[in-house]
DRENDO-1510 file (C-alpha; in Angstrom, 1 decimal, always signed):
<recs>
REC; n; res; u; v; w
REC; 1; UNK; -14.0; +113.8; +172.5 .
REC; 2; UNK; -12.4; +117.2; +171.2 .
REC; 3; UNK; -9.4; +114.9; +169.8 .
REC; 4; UNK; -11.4; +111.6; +168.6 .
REC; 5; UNK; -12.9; +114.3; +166.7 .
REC; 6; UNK; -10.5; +116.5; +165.5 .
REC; 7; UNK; -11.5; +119.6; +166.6 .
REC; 8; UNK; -9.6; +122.2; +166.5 .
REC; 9; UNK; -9.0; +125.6; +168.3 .
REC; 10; UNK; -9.8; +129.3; +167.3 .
REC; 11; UNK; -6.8; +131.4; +168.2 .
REC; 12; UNK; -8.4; +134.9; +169.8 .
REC; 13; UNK; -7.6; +137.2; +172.7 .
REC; 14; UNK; -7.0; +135.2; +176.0 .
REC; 15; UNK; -9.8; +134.6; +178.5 .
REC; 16; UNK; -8.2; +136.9; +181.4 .
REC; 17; UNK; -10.9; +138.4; +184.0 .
REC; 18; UNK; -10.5; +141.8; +182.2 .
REC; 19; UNK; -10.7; +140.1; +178.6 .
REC; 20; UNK; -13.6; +137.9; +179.6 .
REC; 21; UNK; -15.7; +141.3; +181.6 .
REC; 22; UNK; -14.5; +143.1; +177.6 .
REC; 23; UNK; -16.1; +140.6; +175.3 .
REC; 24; UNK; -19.3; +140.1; +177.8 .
REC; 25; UNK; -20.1; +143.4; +177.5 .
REC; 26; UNK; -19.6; +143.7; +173.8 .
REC; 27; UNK; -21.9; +140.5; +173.5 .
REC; 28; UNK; -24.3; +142.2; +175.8 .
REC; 29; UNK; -24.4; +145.4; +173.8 .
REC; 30; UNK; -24.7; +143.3; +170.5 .
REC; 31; UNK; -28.1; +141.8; +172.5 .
REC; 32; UNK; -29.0; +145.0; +173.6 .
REC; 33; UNK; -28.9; +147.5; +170.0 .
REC; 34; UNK; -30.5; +144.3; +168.7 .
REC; 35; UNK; -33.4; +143.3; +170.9 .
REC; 36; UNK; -33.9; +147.2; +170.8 .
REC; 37; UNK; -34.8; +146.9; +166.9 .
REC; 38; UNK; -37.6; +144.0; +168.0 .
REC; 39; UNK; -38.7; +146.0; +171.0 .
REC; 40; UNK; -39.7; +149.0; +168.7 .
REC; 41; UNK; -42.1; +146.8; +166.8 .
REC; 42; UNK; -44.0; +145.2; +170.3 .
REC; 43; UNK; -46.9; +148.5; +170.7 .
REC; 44; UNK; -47.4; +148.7; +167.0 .
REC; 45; UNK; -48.1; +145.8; +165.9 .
REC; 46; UNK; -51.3; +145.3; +166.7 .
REC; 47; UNK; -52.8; +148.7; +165.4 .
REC; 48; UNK; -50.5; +147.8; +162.2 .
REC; 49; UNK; -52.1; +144.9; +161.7 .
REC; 50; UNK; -55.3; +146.5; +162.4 .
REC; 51; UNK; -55.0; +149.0; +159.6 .
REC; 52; UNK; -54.7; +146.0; +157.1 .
REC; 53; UNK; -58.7; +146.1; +157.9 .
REC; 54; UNK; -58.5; +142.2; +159.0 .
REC; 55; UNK; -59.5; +140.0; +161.9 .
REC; 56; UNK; -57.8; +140.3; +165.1 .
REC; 57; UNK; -56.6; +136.5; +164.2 .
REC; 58; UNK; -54.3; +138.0; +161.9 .
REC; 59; UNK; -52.3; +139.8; +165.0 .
REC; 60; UNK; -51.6; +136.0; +166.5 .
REC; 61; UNK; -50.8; +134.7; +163.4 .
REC; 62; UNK; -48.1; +137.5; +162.5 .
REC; 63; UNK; -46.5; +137.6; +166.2 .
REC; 64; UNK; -46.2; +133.9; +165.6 .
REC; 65; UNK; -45.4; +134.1; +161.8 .
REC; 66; UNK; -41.5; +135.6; +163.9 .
REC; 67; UNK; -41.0; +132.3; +166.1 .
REC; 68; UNK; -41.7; +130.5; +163.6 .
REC; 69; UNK; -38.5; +131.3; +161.8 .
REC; 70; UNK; -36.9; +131.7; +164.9 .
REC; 71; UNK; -38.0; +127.6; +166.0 .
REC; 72; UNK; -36.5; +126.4; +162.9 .
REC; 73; UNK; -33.2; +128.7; +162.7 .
REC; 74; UNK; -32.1; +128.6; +166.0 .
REC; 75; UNK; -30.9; +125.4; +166.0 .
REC; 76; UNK; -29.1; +125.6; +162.5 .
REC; 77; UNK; -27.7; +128.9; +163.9 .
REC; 78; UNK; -26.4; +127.9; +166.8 .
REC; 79; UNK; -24.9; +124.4; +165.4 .
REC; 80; UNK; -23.0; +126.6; +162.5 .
REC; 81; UNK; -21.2; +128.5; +165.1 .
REC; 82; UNK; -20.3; +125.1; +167.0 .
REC; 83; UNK; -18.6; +124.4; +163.5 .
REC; 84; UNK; -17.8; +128.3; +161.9 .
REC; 85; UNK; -17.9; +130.5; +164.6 .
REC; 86; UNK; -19.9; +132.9; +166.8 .
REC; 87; UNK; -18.5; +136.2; +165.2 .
REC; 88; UNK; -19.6; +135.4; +161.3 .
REC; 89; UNK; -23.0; +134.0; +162.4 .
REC; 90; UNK; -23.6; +137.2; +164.4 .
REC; 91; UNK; -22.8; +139.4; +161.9 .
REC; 92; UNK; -25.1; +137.7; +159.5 .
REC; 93; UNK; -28.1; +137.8; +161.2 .
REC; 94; UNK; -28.2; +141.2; +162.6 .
REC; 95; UNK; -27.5; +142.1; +159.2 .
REC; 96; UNK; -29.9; +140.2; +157.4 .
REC; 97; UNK; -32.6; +141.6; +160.4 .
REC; 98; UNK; -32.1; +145.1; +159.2 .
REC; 99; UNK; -33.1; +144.4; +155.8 .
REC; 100; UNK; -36.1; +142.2; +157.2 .
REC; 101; UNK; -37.2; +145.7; +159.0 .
REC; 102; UNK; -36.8; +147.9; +156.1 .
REC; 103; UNK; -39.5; +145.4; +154.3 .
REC; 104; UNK; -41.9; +145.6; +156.6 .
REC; 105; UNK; -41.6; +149.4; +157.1 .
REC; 106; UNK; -42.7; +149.5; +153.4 .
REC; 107; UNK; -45.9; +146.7; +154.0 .
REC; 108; UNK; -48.7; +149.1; +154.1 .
REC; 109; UNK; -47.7; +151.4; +150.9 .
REC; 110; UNK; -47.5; +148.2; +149.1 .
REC; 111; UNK; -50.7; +146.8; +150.0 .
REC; 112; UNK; -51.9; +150.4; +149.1 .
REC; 113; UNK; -50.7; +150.3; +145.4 .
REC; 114; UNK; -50.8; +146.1; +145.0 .
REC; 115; UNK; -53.6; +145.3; +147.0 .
REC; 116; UNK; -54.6; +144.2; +150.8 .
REC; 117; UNK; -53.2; +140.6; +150.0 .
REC; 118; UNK; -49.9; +141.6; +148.3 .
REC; 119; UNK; -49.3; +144.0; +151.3 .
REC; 120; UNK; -49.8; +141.0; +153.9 .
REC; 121; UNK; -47.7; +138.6; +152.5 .
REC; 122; UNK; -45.0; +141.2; +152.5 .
REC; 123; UNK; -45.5; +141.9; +156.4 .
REC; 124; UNK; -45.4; +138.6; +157.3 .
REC; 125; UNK; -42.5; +137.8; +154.7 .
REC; 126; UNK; -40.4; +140.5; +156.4 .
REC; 127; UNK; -41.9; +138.7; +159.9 .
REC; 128; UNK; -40.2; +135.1; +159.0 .
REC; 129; UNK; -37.0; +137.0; +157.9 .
REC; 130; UNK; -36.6; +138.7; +161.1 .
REC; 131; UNK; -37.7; +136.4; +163.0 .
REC; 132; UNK; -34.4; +133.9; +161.9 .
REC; 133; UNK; -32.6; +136.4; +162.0 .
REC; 134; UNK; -33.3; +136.8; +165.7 .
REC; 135; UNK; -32.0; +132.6; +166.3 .
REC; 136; UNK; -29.2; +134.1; +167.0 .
REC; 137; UNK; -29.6; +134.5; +170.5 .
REC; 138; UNK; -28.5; +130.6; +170.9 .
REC; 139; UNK; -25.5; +132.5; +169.3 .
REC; 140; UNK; -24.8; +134.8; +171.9 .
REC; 141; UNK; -26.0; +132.7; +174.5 .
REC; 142; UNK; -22.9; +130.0; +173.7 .
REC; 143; UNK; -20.3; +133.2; +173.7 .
REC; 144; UNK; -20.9; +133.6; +177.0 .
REC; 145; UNK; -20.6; +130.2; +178.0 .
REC; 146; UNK; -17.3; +130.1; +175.8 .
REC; 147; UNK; -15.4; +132.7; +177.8 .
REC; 148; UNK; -17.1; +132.8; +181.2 .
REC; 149; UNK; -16.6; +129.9; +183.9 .
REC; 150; UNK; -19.8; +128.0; +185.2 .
REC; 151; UNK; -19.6; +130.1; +188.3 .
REC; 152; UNK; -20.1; +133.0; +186.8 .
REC; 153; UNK; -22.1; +132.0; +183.9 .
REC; 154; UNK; -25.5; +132.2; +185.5 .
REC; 155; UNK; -24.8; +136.3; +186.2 .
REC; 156; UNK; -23.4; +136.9; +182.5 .
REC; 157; UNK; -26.8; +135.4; +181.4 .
REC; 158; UNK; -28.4; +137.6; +183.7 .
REC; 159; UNK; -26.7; +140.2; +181.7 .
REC; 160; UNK; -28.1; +139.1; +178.3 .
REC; 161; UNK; -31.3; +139.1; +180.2 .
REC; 162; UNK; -31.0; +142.0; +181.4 .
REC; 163; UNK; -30.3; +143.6; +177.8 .
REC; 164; UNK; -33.7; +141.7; +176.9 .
REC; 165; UNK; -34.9; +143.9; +179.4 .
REC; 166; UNK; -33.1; +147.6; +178.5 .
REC; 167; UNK; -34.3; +146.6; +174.9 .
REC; 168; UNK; -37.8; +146.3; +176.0 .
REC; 169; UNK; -37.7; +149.5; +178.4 .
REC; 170; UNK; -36.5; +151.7; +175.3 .
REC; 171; UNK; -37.5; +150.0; +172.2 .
REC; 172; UNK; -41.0; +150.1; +173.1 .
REC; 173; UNK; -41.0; +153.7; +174.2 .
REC; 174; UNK; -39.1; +154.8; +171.3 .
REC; 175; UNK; -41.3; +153.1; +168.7 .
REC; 176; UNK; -44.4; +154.7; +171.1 .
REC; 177; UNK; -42.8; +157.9; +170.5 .
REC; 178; UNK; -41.9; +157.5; +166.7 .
REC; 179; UNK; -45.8; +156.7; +166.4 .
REC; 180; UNK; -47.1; +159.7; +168.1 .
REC; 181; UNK; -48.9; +162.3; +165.8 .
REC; 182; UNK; -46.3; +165.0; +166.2 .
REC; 183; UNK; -43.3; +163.0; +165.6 .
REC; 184; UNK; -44.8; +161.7; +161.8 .
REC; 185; UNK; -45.8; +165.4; +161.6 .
REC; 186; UNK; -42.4; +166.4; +162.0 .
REC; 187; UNK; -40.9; +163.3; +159.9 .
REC; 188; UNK; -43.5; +164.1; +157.0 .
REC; 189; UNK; -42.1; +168.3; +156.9 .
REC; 190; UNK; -38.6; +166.7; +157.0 .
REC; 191; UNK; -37.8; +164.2; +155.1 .
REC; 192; UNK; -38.1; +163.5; +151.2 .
REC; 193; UNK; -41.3; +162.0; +149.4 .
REC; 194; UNK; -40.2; +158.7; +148.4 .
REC; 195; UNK; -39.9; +157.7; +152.0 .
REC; 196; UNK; -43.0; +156.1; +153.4 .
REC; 197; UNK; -44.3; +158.5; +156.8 .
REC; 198; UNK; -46.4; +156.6; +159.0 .
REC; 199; UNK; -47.1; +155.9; +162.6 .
REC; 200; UNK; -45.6; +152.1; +161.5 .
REC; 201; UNK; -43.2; +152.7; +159.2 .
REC; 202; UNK; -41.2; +155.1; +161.6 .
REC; 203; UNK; -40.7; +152.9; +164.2 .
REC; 204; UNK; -39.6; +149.9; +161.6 .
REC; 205; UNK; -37.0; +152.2; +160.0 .
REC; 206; UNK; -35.7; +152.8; +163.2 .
REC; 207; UNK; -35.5; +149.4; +164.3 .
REC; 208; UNK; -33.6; +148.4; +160.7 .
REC; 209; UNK; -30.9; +151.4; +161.9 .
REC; 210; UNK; -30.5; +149.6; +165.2 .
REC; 211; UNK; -30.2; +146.1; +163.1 .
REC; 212; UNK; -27.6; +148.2; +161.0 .
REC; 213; UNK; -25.7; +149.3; +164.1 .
REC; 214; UNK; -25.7; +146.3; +165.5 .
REC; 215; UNK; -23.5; +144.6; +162.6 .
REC; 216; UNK; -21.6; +147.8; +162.7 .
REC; 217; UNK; -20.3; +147.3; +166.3 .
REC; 218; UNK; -19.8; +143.3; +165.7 .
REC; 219; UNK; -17.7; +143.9; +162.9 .
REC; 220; UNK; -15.5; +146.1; +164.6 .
REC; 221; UNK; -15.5; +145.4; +168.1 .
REC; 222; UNK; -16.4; +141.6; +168.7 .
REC; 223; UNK; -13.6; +139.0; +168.8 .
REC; 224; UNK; -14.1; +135.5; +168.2 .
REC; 225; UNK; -13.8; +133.4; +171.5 .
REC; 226; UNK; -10.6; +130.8; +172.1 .
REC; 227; UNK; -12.7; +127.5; +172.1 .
REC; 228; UNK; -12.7; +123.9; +170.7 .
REC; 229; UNK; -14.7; +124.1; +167.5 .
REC; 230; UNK; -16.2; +120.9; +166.4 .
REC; 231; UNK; -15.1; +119.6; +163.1 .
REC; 232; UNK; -19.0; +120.1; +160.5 .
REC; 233; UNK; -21.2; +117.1; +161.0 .
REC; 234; UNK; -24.5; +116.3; +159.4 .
REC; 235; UNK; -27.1; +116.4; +162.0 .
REC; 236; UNK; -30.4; +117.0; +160.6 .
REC; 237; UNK; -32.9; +119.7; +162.5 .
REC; 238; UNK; -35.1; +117.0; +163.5 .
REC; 239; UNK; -32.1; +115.0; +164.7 .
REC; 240; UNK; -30.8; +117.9; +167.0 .
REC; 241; UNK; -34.2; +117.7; +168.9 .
REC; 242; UNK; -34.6; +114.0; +169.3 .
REC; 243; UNK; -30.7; +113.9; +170.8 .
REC; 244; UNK; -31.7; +116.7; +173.3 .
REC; 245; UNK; -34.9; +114.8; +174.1 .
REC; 246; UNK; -32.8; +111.4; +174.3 .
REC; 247; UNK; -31.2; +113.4; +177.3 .
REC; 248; UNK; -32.0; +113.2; +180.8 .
REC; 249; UNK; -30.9; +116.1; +181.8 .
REC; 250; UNK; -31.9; +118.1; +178.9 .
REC; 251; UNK; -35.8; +116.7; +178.4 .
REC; 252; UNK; -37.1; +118.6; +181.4 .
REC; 253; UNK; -35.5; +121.6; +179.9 .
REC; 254; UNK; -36.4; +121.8; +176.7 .
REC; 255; UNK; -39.8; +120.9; +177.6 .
REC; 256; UNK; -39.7; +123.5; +180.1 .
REC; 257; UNK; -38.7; +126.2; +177.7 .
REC; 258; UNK; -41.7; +125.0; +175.5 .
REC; 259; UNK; -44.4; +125.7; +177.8 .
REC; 260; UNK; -43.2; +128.7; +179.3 .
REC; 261; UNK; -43.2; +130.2; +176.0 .
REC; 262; UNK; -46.2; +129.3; +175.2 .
REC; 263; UNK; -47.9; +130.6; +177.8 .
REC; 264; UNK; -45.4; +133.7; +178.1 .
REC; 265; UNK; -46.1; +134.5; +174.5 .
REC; 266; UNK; -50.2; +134.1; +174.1 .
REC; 267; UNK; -49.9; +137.0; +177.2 .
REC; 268; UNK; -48.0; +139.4; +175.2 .
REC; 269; UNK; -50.0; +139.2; +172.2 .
REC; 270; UNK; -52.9; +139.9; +173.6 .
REC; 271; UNK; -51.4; +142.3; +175.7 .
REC; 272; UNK; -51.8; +145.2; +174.0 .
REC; 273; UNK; -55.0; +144.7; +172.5 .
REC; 274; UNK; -56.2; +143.7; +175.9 .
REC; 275; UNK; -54.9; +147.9; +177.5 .
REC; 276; UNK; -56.6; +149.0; +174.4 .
REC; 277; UNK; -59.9; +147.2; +174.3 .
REC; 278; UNK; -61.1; +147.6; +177.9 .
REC; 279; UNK; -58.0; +150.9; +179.4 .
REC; 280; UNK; -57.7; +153.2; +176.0 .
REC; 281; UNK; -54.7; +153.0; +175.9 .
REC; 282; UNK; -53.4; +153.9; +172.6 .
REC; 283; UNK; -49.9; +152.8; +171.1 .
REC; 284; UNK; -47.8; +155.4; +172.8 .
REC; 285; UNK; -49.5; +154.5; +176.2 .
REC; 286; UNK; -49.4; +151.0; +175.9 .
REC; 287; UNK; -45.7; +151.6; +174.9 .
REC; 288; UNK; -44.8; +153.5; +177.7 .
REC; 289; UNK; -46.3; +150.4; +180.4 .
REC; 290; UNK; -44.1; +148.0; +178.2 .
REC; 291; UNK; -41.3; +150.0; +179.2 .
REC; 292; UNK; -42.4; +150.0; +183.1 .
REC; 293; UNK; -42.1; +146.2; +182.2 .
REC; 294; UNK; -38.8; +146.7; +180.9 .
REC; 295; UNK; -37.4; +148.7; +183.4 .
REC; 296; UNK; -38.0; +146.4; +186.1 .
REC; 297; UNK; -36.6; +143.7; +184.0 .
REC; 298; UNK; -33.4; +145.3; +184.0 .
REC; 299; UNK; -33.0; +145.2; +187.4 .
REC; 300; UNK; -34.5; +141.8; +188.1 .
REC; 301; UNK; -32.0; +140.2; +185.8 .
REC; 302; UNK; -29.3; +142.1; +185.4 .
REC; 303; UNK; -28.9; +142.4; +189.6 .
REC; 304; UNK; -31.7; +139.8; +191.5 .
REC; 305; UNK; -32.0; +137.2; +189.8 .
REC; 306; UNK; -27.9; +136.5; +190.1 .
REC; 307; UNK; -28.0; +137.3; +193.2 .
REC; 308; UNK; -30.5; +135.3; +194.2 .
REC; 309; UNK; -28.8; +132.5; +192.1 .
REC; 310; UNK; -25.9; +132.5; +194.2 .
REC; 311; UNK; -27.6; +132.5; +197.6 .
REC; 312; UNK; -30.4; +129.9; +196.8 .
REC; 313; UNK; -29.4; +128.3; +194.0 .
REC; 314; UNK; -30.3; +128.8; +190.3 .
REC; 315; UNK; -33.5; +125.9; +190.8 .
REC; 316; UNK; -35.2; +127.6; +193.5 .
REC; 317; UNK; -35.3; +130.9; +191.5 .
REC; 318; UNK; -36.6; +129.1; +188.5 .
REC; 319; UNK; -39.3; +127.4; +190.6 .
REC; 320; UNK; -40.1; +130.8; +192.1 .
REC; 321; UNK; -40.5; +132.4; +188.8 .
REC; 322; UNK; -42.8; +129.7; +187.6 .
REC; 323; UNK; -45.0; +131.2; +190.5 .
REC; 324; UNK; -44.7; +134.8; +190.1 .
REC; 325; UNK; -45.6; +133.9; +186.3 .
REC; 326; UNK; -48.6; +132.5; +187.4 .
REC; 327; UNK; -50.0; +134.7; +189.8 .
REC; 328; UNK; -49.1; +137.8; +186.8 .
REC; 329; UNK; -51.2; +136.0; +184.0 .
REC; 330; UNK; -53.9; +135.4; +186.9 .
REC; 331; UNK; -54.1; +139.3; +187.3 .
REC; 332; UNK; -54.0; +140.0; +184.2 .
REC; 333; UNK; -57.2; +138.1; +183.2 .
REC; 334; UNK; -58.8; +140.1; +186.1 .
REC; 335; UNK; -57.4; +143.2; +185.7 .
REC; 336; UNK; -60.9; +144.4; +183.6 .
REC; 337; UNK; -62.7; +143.4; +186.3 .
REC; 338; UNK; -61.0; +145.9; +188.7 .
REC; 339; UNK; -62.7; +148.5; +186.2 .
REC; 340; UNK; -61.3; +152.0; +185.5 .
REC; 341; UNK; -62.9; +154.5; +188.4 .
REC; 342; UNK; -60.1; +156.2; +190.2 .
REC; 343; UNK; -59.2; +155.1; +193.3 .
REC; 344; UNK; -58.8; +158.8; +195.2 .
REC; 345; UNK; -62.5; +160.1; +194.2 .
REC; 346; UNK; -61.3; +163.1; +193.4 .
REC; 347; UNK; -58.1; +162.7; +192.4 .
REC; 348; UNK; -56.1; +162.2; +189.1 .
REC; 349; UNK; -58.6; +160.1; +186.7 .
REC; 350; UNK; -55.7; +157.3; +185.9 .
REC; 351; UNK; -55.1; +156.6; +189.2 .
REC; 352; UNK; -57.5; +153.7; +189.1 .
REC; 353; UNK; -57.8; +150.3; +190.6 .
REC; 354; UNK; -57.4; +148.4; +187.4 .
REC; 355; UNK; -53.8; +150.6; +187.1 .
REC; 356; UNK; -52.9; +149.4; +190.1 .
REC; 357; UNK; -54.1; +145.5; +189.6 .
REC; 358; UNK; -51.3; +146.2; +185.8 .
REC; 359; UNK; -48.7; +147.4; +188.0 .
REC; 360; UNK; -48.7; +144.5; +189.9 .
REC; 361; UNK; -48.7; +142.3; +187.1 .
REC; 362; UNK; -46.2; +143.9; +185.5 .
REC; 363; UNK; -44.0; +143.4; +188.6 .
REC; 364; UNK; -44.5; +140.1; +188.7 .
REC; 365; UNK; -44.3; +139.4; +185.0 .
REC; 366; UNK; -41.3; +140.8; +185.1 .
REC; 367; UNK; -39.7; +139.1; +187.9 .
REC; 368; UNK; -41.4; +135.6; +186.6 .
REC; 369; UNK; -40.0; +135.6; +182.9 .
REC; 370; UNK; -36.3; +136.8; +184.1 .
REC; 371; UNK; -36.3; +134.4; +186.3 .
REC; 372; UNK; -37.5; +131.3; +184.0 .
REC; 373; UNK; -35.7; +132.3; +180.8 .
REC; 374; UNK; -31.9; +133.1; +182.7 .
REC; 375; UNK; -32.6; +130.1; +185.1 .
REC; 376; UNK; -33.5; +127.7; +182.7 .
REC; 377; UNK; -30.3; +128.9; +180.5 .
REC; 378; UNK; -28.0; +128.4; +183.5 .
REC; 379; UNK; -29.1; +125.3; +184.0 .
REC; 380; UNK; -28.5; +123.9; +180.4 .
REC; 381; UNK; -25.5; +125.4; +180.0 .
REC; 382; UNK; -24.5; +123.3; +183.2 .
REC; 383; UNK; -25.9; +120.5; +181.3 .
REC; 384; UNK; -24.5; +120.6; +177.8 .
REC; 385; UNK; -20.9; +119.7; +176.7 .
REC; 386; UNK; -18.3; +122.2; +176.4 .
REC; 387; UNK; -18.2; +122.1; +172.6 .
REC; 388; UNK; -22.1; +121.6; +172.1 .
REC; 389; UNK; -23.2; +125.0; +173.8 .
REC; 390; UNK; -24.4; +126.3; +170.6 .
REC; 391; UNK; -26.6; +123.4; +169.2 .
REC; 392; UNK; -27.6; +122.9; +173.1 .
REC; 393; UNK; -29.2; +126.4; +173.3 .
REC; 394; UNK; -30.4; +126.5; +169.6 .
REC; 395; UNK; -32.2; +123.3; +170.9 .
REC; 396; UNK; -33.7; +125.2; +173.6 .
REC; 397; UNK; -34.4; +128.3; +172.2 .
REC; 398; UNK; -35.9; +126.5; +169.2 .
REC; 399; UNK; -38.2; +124.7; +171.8 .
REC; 400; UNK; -38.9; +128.3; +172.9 .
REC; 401; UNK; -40.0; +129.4; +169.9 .
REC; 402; UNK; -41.9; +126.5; +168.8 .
REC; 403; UNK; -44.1; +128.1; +171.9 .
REC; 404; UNK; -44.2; +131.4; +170.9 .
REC; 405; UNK; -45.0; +130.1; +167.3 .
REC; 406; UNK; -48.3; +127.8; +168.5 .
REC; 407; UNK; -49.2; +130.4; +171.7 .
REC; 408; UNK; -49.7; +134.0; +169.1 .
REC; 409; UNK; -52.4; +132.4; +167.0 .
REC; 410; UNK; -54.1; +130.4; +170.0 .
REC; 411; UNK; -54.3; +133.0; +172.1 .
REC; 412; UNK; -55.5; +135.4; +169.6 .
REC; 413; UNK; -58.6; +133.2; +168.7 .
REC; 414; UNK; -59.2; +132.5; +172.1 .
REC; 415; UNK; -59.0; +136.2; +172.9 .
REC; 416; UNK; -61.6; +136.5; +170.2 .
REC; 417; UNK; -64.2; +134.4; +171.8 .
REC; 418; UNK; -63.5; +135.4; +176.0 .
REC; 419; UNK; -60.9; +138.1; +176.6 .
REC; 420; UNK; -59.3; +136.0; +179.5 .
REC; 421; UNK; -59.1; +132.7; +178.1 .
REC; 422; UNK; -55.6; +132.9; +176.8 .
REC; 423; UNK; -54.1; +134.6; +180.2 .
REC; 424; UNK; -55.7; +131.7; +182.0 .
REC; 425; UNK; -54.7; +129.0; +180.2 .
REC; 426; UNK; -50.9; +130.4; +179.9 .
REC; 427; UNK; -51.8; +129.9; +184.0 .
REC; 428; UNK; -52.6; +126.4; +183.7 .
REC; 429; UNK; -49.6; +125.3; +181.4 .
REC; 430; UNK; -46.9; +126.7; +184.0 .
REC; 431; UNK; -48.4; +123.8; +186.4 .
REC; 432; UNK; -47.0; +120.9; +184.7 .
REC; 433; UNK; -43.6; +123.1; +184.1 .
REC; 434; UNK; -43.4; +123.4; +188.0 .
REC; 435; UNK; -43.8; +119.5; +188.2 .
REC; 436; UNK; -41.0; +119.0; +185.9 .
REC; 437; UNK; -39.0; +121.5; +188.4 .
REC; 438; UNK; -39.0; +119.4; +191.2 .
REC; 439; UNK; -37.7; +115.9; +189.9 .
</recs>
C-alpha cells in the first residue's frame, strides 16, 4: 500500500528501546503540561458561567461549545499529521490553545464594558478555539503508536491516560487555588492594573502559560517519529466517518467511544453544580475532590489498567470499566440521598455518609473511564493500518467528542428539571456499549 502510494519516510532518531521510552515520555509530558491548562478551567466553570447572571443551560452549552470544535478538528488534525507530520501539528495547537485561554480570561471584563451578550460570545468563542486546539490528542495518540510496538502500546496509552489523570489531579487544584479569596487578594496587591484580577481570570491565565509551555518544550525537545507518511489525499470530514463506519472492526468502536462520552460527559458537567447545589462545596472544594479523582486516575492508568491488560486482556478490562462506569453514575444520582449528617455523631462535621457514597464514586469513576478510554484506544490501534493511525483516532476521538458535544447541553436541561436525570441516563447508555463489547 505504502509503495502503490508513494509514501514516503521521515528520517528521525531510530526507534531503539531507549529512544522509543525518550520520545514517550516527551509525548507524555506534552499531554500532561497541556491537559493541565484544560484541568484548571474544570471547577470554575460553572460559577463563571454563573456570574454571566444566565440559566444554568448556559453551563451545558459552553462545556459542549469545547467538543464541539474538538468533533470536527480531530479528525482534520489527526489526517494532517498522517500527511505533514505529528511534530508541526503539535506545535500548532498547543500554541493556538494558549491564545484561546488568554481570551477567555478576559470574557467577563468585556461583557462588563460591551455588554452581557458581547461578553458571552467571547467565552464561548475562546471555548471553540480551545476546544480544536485540544483535537490534538488523535495527534499524540498516533506518536505513540508510531514508535511503540503493539505489545507495548496498550501501556504507553496508559501513560497518556495517565497524564489525563496527573492533569486533572493538579489542574483542578491549582485553578481551585488560583480562585481562592486570598490568592486574587494577593494577585490584585501584585500585579499591574491593566491585567484583569478575578477568581476566573487567574486560573485561565495560568492555563494559557501551561498552553505556552507546552509549545515551548515541543519545539525543543520533541522529534518527529521515523514512519511511512501517506502522500495528501482529499478525504472529506464526512468521508473519514463513513470509512471508519464501513469497518467491521472499527464500527463497534467508534460507536463505543460515542456513548461513553456521552454519558461520561453529561456526569461531569453536572458535577460540580451537583457538590455545590445539595454539599456546599464551593470552587476550591469541589476542585480539591476533582483532584481525589485525578489522583486515582494516575494510578489506575498509568500502573492497573496495563497491568491488567496484559494478564486478562485489553477486552475484559474494557468490559469491566463499562461496569464500574455504571455503578459510579448510579451513586452519584444517589449520593443526595445519603444526606450530609456526619457519620461519627460527634465527630468532624464532613465526615458524612454522602462523603463517603462521592468517595466511592469517585473510585469507581476513576477506574471506569481509564479503563474505557485506554481500552478502547488499544484496541483501535490494533485495528487501524500502520499508516492510518492518525485519521483512525481522529475518527475516534471525533466520535468522542461528538458525545461530549450533545451530552453538556442535555444533561444540563435535564439537570434543570430532576437533579439525577442526567447521571441516570449516562447509566442507561453504557448498556448498549456493553452489548457491543461482547460480539
Amino acid at each position: 500500500m505504502a509503495s502503490s502510494q508513494a509514501a514516503t519516510t521521515e528520517q528521525a532518531e531510530p526507534v531503539t528501546s531507549s529512544g522509543t521510552r525518550r520520545r514517550v515520555a516527551v509525548v507524555v509530558g506534552i499531554v500532561f503540561i497541556d491537559l493541565l491548562g484544560f484541568g484548571i478551567i474544570i471547577p470554575i466553570l460553572p460559577f463563571y458561567v454563573r456570574s454571566f447572571g444566565v440559566s444554568d443551560v448556559f453551563i451545558g452549552l459552553l462545556a459542549a461549545s469545547y467538543s464541539l470544535a474538538q468533533f470536527g478538528a480531530a479528525p482534520v488534525l489527526g489526517r494532517i499529521s498522517d500527511e505533514r507530520g505529528r511534530r508541526p501539528v503539535l506545535m500548532l495547537s498547543v500554541g493556538v490553545g494558549g491564545v484561546a485561554w488568554i481570551l477567555f480570561g478576559f470574557a467577563a471584563e468585556i461583557g462588563a464594558a460591551l455588554g452581557v451578550t458581547v461578553g458571552l460570545v467571547i467565552l464561548f468563542s475562546a471555548r471553540l478555539i480551545a476546544g480544536a486546539a485540544g483535537g490534538n490528542i488523535a495527534t499524540a495518540q498516533a506518536y505513540i503508536a508510531d514508535v511503540t510496538s503493539p505489545e507495548e502500546r496498550t501501556g504507553a496509552l496508559g501513560l497518556v491516560g495517565a497524564a489525563f489523570g496527573l492533569g486533572f489531579v493538579f489542574g483542578p487544584a491549582i485553578g481551585g487555588l488560583l480562585a481562592s479569596d486570598a490568592v486574587v487578594s494577593t494577585a490584585r496587591a501584585l500585579l499591574p492594573g491593566f491585567v484583569p484580577v478575578t477568581p476566573f481570570s487567574l486560573p485561565s491565565f495560568a492555563a494559557a502559560g501551561f498552553s505556552f509551555l507546552a509549545l515551548a518544550a515541543t519545539a525543543v525537545v520533541l522529534k518527529e517519529p521515523d514512519r511511512i507518511r501517506t502522500p495528501a489525499r482529499r478525504v472529506t470530514f464526512v468521508g473519514q466517518f463513513r470509512t471508519a463506519l464501513a469497518d467491521l472492526t472499527l464500527r463497534p468502536l467508534v460507536i463505543a467511544f460515542f456513548l461513553t462520552s456521552l454519558a461520561f460527559a453529561g456526569m461531569t458537567t453536572m458535577f460540580v453544580p451537583l457538590l455545590a447545589d445539595f454539599f456546599g462545596y464551593d470552587a476550591t472544594a469541589a476542585a480539591m475532590f476533582l483532584a481525589y479523582i485525578g489522583a486515582l486516575g494516575i494510578v489506575n492508568q498509568g500502573v492497573l489498567i496495563g497491568w491488567l491488560s496484559r494478564k486478562i486482556g485489553v477486552r475484559y478490562v474494557v468490559r469491566g470499566g463499562v461496569v464500574a462506569l455504571f455503578l459510579a453514575l448510579i451513586l452519584l444520582a444517589v449520593s443526595p440521598m445519603a444526606g450530609t449528617t456526619s457519620l461519627l455523631g460527634s465527630g468532624p462535621e464532613w465526615m458524612t455518609s454522602g462523603l463517603v457514597v462521592l468517595v466511592a464514586f469517585g473510585a469507581l469513576a476513576s477506574f471506569g473511564n481509564g479503563a474505557i478510554t485506554v481500552g478502547l484506544a488499544a484496541l483501535v490501534s490494533e485495528g487501524a493500518a500502520g499508516d492510518a493511525q492518525g485519521a483512525a483516532f481522529g475518527v475516534t476521538q471525533g466520535a468522542g467528542s461528538l458525545g461530549r458535544t450533545v451530552g453538556p447541553p442535555l444533561a444540563a436541561a435535564a439537570y434543570v428539571v430532576v437533579y439525577w436525570s442526567p447521571f441516570v441516563a449516562g447509566a442507561l447508555l453504557l448498556v448498549p456499549v456493553a452489548l457491543l463489547l461482547r460480539r
